[in-house]
N, C-alpha and C positions, 0 to 999 in steps of 0.2 A: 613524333606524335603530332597528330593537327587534329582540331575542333572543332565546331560549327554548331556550338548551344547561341539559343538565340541570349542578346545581350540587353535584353529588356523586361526578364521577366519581372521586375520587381512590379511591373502593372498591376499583376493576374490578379491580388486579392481585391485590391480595391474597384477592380472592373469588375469580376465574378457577382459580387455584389451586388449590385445595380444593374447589371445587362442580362433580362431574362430569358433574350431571343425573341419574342414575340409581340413586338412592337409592331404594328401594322397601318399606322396612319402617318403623313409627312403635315408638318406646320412649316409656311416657308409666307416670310414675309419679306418684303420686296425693298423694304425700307431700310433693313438690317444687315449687318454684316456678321455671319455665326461665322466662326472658326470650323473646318474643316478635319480637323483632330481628334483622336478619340471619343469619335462621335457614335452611337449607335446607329448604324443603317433603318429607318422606318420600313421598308419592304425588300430585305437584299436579296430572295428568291425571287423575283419574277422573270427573270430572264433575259435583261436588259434593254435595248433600244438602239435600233441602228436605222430604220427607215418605216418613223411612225409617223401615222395619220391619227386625227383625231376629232372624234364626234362624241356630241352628247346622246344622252340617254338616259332614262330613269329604267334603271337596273333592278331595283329594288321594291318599283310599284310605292316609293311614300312621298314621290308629288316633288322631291326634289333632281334636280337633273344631275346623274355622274359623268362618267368619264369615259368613255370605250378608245381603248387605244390600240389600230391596226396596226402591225409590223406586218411590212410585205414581205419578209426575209423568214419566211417558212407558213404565211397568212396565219401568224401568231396573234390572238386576239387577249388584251389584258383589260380586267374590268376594276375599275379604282369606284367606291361609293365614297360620294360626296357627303362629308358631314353638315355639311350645309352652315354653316356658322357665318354669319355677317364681316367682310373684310378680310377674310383669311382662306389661305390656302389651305385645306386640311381636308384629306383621302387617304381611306382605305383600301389596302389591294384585299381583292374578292374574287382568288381565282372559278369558284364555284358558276359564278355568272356564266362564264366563257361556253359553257358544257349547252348552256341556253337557248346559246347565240345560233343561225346556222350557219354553214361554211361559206366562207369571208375568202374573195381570191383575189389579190393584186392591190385591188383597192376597193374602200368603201363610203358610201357616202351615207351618211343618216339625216331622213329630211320626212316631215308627215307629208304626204302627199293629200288622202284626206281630209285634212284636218280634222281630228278626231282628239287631239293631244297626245298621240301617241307616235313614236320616229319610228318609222318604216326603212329599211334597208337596200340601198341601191349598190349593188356591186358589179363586178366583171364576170363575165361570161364565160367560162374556158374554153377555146377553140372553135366560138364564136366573133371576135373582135365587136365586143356589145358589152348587153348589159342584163341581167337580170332582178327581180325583185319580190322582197319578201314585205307583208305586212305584217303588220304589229296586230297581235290578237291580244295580249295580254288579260286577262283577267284574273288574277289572283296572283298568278305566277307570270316572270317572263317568258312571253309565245310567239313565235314566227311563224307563217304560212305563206309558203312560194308561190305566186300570182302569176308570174312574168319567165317563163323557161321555155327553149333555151335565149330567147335574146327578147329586146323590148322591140318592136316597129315604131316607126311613123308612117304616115302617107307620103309620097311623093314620089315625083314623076310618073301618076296614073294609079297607083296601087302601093299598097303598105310593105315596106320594106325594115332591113334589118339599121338602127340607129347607129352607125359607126364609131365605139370609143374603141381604142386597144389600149392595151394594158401598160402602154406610155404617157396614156393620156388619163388627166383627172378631171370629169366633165362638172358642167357649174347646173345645179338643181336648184332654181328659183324662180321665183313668180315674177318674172320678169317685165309680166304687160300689166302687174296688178289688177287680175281680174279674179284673184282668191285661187286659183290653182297652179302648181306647180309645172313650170317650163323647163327644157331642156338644153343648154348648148354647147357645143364641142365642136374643136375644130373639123372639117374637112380631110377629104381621107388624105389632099396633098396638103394640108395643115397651113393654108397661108391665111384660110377664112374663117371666122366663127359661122355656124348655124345654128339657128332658132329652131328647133323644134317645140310648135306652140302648142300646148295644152288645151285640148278643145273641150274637156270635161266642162265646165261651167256655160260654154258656149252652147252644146248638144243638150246637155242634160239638166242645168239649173244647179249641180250641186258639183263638188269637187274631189269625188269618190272615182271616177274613171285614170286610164291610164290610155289615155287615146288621142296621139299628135300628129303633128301636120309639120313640114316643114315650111314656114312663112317667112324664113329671110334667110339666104345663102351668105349675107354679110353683115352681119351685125354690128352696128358701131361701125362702120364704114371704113375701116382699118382693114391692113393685113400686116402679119409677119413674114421676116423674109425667109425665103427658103435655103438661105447658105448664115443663118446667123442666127441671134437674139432682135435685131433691129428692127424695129417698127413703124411703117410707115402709113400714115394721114389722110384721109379723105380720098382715100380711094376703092373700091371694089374689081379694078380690072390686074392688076397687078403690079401697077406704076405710081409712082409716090409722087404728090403735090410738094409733102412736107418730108423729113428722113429726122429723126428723132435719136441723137445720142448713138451713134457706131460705134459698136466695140468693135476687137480685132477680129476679122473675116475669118470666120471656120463655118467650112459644111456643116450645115443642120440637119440632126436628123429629127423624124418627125417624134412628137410630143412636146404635149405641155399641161398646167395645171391652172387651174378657172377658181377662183373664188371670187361671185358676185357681193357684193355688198356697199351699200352708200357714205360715203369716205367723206364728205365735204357737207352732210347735210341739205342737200336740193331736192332731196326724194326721188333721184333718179338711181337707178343699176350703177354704181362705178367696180373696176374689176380688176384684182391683183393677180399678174400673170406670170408663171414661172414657165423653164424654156428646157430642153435638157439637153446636159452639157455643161450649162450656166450657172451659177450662185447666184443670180437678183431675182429680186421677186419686184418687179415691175407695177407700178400705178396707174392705171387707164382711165383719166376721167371720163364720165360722159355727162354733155351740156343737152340733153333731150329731154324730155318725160317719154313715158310709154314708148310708142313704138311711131317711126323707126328710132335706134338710139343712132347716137354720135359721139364719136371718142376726140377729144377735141386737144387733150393734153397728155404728156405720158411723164410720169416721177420714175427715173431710174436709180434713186439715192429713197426711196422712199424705208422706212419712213424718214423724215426728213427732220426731225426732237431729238434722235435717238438714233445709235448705230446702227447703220446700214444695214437690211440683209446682207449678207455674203453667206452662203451656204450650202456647199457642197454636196449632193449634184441635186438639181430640177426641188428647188423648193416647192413645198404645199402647204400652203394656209389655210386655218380653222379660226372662226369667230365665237370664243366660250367665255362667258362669267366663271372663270376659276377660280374668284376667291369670293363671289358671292355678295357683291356690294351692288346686282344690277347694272352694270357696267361691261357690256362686251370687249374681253381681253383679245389677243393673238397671239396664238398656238403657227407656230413654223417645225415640220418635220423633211426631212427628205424623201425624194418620192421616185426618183430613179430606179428602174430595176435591175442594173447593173449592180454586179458584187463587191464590186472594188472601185466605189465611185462617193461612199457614205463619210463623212466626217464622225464618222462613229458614235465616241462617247461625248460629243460633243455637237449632237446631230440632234438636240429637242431644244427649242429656243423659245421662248415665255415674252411677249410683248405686254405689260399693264396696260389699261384705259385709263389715263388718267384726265381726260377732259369727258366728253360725254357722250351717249349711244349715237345722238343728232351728230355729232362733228366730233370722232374718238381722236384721241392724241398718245401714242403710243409710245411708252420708254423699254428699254430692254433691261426685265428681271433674272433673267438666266437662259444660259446656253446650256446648259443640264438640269431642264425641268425632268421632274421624277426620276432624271437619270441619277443625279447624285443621293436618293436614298435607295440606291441597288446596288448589286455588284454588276459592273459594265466595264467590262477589258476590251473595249476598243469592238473589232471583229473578229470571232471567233474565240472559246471558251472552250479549254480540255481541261477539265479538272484530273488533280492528281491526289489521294490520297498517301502521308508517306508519315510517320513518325520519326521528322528530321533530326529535333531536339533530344531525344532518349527519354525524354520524360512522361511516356506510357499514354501520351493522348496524339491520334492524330491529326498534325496538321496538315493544311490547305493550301495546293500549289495550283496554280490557273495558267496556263499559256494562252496565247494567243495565235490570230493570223498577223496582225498586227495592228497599230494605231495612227490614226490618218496622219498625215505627215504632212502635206502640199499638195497642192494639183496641177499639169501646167498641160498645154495643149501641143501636139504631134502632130503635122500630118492631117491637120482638122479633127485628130480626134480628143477629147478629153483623157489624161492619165492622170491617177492619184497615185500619191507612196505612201505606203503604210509601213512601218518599222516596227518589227514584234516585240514582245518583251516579256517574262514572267515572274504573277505577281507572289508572293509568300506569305499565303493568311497565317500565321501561329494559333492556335487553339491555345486560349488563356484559360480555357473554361475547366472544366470539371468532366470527368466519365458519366456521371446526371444531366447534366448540360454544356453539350460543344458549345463556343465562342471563340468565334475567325477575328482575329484583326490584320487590318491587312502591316505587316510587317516591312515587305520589302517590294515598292512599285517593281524593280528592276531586279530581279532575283539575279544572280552571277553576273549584273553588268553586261547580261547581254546586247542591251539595246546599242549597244555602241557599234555592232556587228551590220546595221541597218538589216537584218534578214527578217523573213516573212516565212509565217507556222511554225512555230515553236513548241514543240509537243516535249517534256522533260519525263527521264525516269532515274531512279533513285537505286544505287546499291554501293559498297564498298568495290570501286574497280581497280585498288594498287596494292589494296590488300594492309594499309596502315588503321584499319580501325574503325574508317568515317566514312559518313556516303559521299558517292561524287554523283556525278550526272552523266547521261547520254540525254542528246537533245534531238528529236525531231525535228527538220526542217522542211521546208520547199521545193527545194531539189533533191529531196529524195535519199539524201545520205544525214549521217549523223555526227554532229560533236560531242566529242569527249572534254568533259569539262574536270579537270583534278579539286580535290578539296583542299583548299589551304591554311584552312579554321577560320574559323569566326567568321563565318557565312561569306570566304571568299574562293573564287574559285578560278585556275586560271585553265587555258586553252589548248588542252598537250595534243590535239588531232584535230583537223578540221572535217576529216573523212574515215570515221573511225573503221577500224579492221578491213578498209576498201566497198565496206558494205553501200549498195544504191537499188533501192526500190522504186526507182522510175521519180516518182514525186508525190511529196508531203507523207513523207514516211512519219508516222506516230508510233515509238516504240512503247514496250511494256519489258519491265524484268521481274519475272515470275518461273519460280520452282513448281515447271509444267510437268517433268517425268519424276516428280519426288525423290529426287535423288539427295536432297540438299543442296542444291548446289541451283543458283537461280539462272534462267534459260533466258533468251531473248525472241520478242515476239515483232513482228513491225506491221502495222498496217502500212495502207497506201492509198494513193488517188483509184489505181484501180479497183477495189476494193477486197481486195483479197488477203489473207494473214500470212505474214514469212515466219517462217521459224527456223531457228540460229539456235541451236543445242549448246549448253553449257558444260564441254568435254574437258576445263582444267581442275581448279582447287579454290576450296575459299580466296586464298590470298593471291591464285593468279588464275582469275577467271579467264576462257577460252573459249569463242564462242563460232559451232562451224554449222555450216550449213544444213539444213534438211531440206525443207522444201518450200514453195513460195505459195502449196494450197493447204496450207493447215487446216484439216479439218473438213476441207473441202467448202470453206466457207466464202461465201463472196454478195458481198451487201449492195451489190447495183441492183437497179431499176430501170433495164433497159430502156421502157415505158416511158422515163422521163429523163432519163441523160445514159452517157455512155461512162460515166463515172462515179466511184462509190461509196472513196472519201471514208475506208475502214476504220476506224478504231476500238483495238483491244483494250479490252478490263476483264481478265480472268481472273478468279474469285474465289475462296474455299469459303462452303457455307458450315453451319453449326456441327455439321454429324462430318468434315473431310473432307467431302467432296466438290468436285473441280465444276467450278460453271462459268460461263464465257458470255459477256454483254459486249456488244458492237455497236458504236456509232454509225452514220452512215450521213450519205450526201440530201436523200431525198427525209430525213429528220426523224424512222423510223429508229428505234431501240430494238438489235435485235438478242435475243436470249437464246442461248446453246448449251443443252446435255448432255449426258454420255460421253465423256472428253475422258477421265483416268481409262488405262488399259486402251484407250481408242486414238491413239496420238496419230496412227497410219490410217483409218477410217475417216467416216465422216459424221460430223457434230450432228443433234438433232435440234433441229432448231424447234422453239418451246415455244406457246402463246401464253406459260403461266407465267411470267415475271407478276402481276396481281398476288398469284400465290406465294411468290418468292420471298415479296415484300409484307404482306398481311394487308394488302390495301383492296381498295375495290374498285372497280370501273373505271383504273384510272388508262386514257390513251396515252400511250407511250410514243405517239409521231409528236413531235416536240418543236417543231422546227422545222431547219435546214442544219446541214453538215452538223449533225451532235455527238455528242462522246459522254461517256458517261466512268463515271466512280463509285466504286460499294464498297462499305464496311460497315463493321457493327461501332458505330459511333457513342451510342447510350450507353453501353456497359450494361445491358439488361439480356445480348444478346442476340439479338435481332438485328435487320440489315437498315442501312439508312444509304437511300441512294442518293447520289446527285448528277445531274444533267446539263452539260453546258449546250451550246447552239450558236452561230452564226453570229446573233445579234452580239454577243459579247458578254454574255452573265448565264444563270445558274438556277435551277429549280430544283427543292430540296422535297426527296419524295420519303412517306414513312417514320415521320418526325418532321422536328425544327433545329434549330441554333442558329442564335443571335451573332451580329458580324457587326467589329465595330471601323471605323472610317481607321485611316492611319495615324501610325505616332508621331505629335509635337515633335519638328524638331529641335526642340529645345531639349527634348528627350532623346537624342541621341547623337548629338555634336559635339556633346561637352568632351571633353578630355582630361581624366586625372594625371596630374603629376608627384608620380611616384618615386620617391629615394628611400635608398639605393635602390637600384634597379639593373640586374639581379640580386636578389637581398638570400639570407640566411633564418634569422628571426627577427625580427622587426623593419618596418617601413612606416617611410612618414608621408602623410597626403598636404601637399600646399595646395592652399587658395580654394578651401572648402566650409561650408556653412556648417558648425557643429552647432552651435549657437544658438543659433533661431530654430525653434521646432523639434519634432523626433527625427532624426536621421537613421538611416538603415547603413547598415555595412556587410557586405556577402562576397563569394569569389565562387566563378565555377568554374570547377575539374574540365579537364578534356576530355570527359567521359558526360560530362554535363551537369556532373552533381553540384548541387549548390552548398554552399557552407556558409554561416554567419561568424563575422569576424568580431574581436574585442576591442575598442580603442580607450586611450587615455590622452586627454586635452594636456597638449605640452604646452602653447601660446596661441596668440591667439592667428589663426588662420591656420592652423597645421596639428594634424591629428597623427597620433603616433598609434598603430596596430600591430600584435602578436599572431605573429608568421610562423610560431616555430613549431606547430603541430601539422602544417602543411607538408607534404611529399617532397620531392623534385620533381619540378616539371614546369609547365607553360598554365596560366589562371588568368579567368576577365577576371578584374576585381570594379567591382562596382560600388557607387555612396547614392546614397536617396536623401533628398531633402525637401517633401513636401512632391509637387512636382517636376523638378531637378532631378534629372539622373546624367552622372560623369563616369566614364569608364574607362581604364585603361587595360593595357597587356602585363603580369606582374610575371616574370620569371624566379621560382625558387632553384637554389642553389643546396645541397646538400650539407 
């Protein structure tokens, strides 16, 4: 017999307690060191963060300015309301905003054009290589109105033409000649020059309400970058360097980069921090000019120069925001690369404080998981698994991944990152009233040791001893079998289970699809189509053969925008039996399928009520990119509670809530009891255990997972003597609680 109860519950009461789930704001001070431990998450639904931008904006119409934070990684828009309080971090996530907003693609920038006091919205064009724009109407409520479609112009070369950004490039929006209206510049289309696109509104018209420019300098700052690098070179506009600034190591460039204008040294001239892609720095350009023309006169490649380095993986983008509200412009750094496999993931939102002044800022670094550490964020890529691992009648929370940045190094001139997947194990401490996820196990089965990438897990008894084991979803398209060997260990008995290979990033499911009893095997894949693997043996030696590779006849691509589809199954039985079918897919679409019992040779009806499914209303179900999704009736009331993972690396809880606490101290789960005799009959003695001090707890769980509290009597002092002798035979954790101290061992009974 083997196990796999988790060996921590003694938590649950005293978290249950105090964790309501609906905690919705973060306090993070910069000066503080909080422990990272059974911490309650402030917003662990929003979805994560893997390549965000970030602009202000008063969301809320009450004069103070929040947070809008763009993820290009599905043009995810998350809206945080600033509580506004003096010296502190402290936001609320407000997904409702988002619904407000309009559609956000690649990148965005927020900047009043106007001036009206209200930020109007510059973003990308699609299939324009440009830009379009919305103003800000707001009156009572938040309002947008498209101005600018499909692309913005200038003048130049005779007539008004299309403004060149693509969706590589992050252009800089600022009053650059200070004559109170906003200017334009972005590099050229072979990327080695900045251009001025000048704002002619104040010049034509007297006021600053137009949207009408001119091209007035082909080289701005008198600089160029190189066209095989990041290097930068001086006083030139032809393409030949006076001065050569700091050579990294020679790789082909490809075109893009990111523009934040702002005055770095106090002169009141434009100085401008510039990211490269491909590259981690984000670069310092002074300029020694006023107005126009500028001149770039020095370049900080270690900028800032107080405070560690950027380094950050790939094509950094910086934002200038008061995020804790002391009137002091902070720095915000997100990633901006639109490559998939190029992000530092969960460690891709980085917080610079101001701690000198708006005139001459001076920036330290407060966190490399700003808002990420009050979410749930697995790196790239998020499958949620619902599974009731423990036996204890609540489900818990299993998350895979694509994987977690690893390193990056260069090929060939091109940038490669490694990501190593891993999956993580929430246990639900909570109650059937109230789910609560902690996360339990970063590295569920020790996979990470494997260095593989997509890791999608499913859950059933495959040896036929009693316990769940796993199949794992990979990359390449086949699956591991992973055996259970109790107490949450699991070792490696197939690398290719049953020869099974679905091309790549097979996502399986095990689910009793023809109700037979007997649980079936389903796989998605990159292509997006469902396999299905009929389960033809017996409970205790399941067998699983082939049917067909279009179940259902289902197939989740978008031809429209790739040739891939990125399947994943969640089939489902709802309240009254019946079998329903939710698919993730590539382009972020949830899709919903009917009519599936009696129709296993047919084809599925795909449904637009998921709305109905849920009891919710208007909510959109594109979510992202590559998203997967899990249902169950998690409340005990009934009803279904979904959840949605996506690309970025986290999780959005549709239909309900539940609270998710940070993981366990390990002070809480290292310790080790020593137990004698061992194997024992009736009684054992615990050494080197706290009876003494405080109430202690004493419990042992079954290999079925049942928990039992033990009796002890103080023999001397450091060693506690406990009656064993109503125990079974068999294999027990025995565990001691003292305060928060928990020591565990393996206690085998003897007949």
């Amino acid at each position: 017999m083997k196990k796999q109860p988790t060996i921590y519950f003694l938590l649950i009461l005293a978290m249950v307690v105090v964790i309501s789930g609906k905690a919705n704001a973060q306090r993070f001070n910069s000066k503080a060191v909080v422990s990272e431990f059974n911490q309650p998450l402030a917003f662990p639904w929003t979805g994560g963060l893997d390549a965000a931008q970030y602009n202000e904006v008063d969301l809320n119409l009450d004069g103070i300015m929040d947070l809008l934070v763009f993820d290009r990684r599905g043009n995810r828009k998350l809206c945080f309301i600033n509580k506004g309080i003096p010296g502190e971090i402290l936001y609320g996530y407000a997904p409702e905003f988002a619904e407000l907003l309009p559609p956000l693609y690649e990148w965005a920038r927020f900047a009043d054009y106007d001036m009206d006091g209200k930020m109007d919205i510059f973003t990308y064009s699609p299939g324009y290589s440009s830009m379009m724009v919305y103003h800000n109407i707001s009156a009572g409520e938040l309002k947008f109105q498209r101005v600018v479609y499909p692309y913005l112009t200038s003048f130049q070369g005779g007539g008004y033409v299309n403004i060149l950004v693509t969706n590589a490039d992050y252009p800089g929006i600022v009053d650059v000649d200070h004559d109170g209206d906003l200017d334009i510049l972005t590099f050229w289309g072979m990327g080695s020059f900045l251009e001025l696109h000048q704002n002619m509104s104040v010049e034509k018209y007297g006021i600053p309400d137009s949207l009408d420019f001119m091209q007035t300098n082909y080289c701005w700052g008198r600089f160029a970058e190189s066209d095989e690098s990041n290097v930068i070179y001086l006083d030139t506009c032809l393409g030949f360097a006076s001065t050569m600034v700091d050579r990294l190591p020679q790789t082909e460039r490809h075109t893009g980069s990111t523009l934040l204008f702002t005055d770095l040294n106090g002169d009141g001239n434009q100085d401008l921090l510039l990211g490269d892609v491909d590259y981690p720095g984000l670069f310092a350009l002074y300029n020694d000019e006023p107005m126009e023309p500028a001149h770039i006169n020095r370049v900080d490649t270690l900028f800032p120069q107080n405070s560690e380095t950027i380094r950050l993986f790939a094509m950094p983008a910086a934002s200038i925001i008061d995020v804790d509200n002391d009137g002091l412009k902070d720095l915000l750094v997100g990633v901006f690369d639109p490559g998939l496999t190029s992000s530092q993931n969960r460690q891709s939102s980085w917080c610079y404080m101001n701690i000198g002044t708006n005139e001459v800022p001076e920036y330290t670094l407060a966190s490399k998981q700003f808002l990420q550490e009050s979410m749930i964020d697995r790196g790239s890529g998020a499958y949620p698994v619902l599974y009731d691992f423990d036996g204890d009648g609540l489900m818990d929370l299993f998350i895979g991944n694509y994987g977690y940045y690893a390193y990056s190094y260069y090929e060939n001139y091109f940038l490669r990152s490694v990501y190593h997947a891993r999956i993580g194990y929430y246990k639900n401490v909570g109650t059937f009233q109230n789910p609560v996820f902690q996360l339990w196990e970063d590295d569920f089965g020790s996979l990470g040791q494997f260095h593989l990438t997509g890791l999608v897990p499913a859950f059933d008894d495959l040896d036929g001893d009693g316990d769940p084991d796993m199949l794992v979803g990979k990359a390449d398209g086949r699956l591991l079998l992973m055996i259970n060997t109790g107490f949450n260990s699991f070792s490696m008995e197939d690398e290719a289970f049953s020869g099974i290979d679905v091309g790549e990033f097979s996502t399986p499911q095990l689910f009793d699809l023809n109700k037979d009893g007997l649980k079936d095997l389903v796989i998605g894949a990159k292509g997006g189509n469902l396999n299905y693997y009929q389960n033809i043996g017996t409970l205790q030696n399941p067998q699983f053969e082939y049917i067909t590779d279009s179940l259902g006849k289902v197939n989740v691509t978008d031809y429209s925008l790739s040739y891939d589809g990125y399947s994943v199954p969640c089939f489902f039985r709802s309240a009254d039996g019946g079998t329903g079918l939710i698919s993730g897919s590539e382009q972020g679409n949830l899709f919903y399928y009917t009519h599936i019992d009696e129709n296993l040779t047919g084809k599925f009806t795909l449904s637009s009520n998921l709305n109905g499914l849920l009891d919710t209303t208007g909510v959109d179900f594109d979510r992202g990119i590559r998203t997967s999704a899990a249902i169950a009736p998690l409340r005990g009331d009934g009803t279904l509670q979904l959840l949605i993972g996506n690309y970025s690396g986290g999780l959005e809880f549709f239909n309900g809530n539940a609270g998710v606490l940070s993981r366990i101290s390990p002070s809480q789960t290292r310790e080790r009891l020593t137990i004698r005799p061992n194997p024992a009959t009736s009684t054992v003695l615990l050494d080197g255990v706290d009876f003494q001090s405080g109430a202690y707890k004493v419990y042992v769980v079954s290999m079925q997972g049942q928990t039992l509290p033990l009796s002890g009597a103080k023999v001397e002092e450091g060693t506690l003597e406990l009656d064993i002798s109503f125990l079974k035979q068999g294999v027990y954790l025995l565990v001691f609680q003292n305060n928060n101290l928990i020591q565990t061992g393996k206690l085998i009974v003897l007949p």
